[in-house]
N, C-alpha and C positions, 0 to 999 in steps of 0.2 A: 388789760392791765392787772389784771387778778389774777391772773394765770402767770404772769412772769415775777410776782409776789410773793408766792407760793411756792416757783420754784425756787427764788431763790434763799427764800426761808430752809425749805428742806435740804436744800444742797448744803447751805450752813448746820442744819442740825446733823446730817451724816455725817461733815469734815468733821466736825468738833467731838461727834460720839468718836469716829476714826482715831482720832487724835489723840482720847483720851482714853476709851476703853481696849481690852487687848481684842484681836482679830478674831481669835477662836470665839469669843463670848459677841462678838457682833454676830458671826454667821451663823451661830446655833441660835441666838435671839429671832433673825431671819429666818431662818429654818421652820421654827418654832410658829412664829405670826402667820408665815406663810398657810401653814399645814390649819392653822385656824381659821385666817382665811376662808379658806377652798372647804371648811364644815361648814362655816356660816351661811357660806353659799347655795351648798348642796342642802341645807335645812330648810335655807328660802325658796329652794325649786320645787322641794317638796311640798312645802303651804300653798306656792303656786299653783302645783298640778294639780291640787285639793279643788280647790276655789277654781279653776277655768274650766269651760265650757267647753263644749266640741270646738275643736278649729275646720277651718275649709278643710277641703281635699286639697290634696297638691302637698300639702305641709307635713313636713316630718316632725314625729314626734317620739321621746325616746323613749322606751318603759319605765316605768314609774319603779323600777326596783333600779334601775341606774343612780339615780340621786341620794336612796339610801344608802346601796355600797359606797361610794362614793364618801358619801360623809361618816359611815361607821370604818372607813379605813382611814383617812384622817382623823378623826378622836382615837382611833387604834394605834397609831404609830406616833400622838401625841402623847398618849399613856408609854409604850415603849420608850419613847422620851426619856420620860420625865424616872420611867422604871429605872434606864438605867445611868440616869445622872445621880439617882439616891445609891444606888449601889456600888456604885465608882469613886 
């Protein structure tokens, strides 16, 4: 029941931003969270790989310099961003 609440909370908060804000400024909003997102993430994978132990054999595991490119090209192309809507 929380789950079809939620949806249809957010499905209202999209029409309504839709509705109301212009297109261009929703998908660079989008864009934008997105790209924070996927740092946040790769910041947590990092604290992760800090803190875990050996895993079994069998399990793949990625290099630990993955999760830092990863997240310094996302805060990289958030700065490019953000560079060049100051400049525009």
């Amino acid at each position: 029941m929380a789950t079809a609440a939620t949806t249809v909370v957010v499905l209202g908060l999209a029409l309504g931003l839709a509705l109301v804000a212009p297109l261009n400024d929703l998908a660079e909003a989008t864009s934008r969270l997105t790209l924070l997102v996927f740092a946040l993430v790769n910041t947590s994978l990092i604290r992760i790989k800090k803190r875990a132990a050996e895993l079994p054999p069998g399990i793949y595991q990625a290099p630990s310099w993955v999760p830092w490119g990863r997240s310094r090209h996302s805060i990289m192309l958030l700065a490019a961003a953000a560079a060049a809507k100051l400049w525009t």
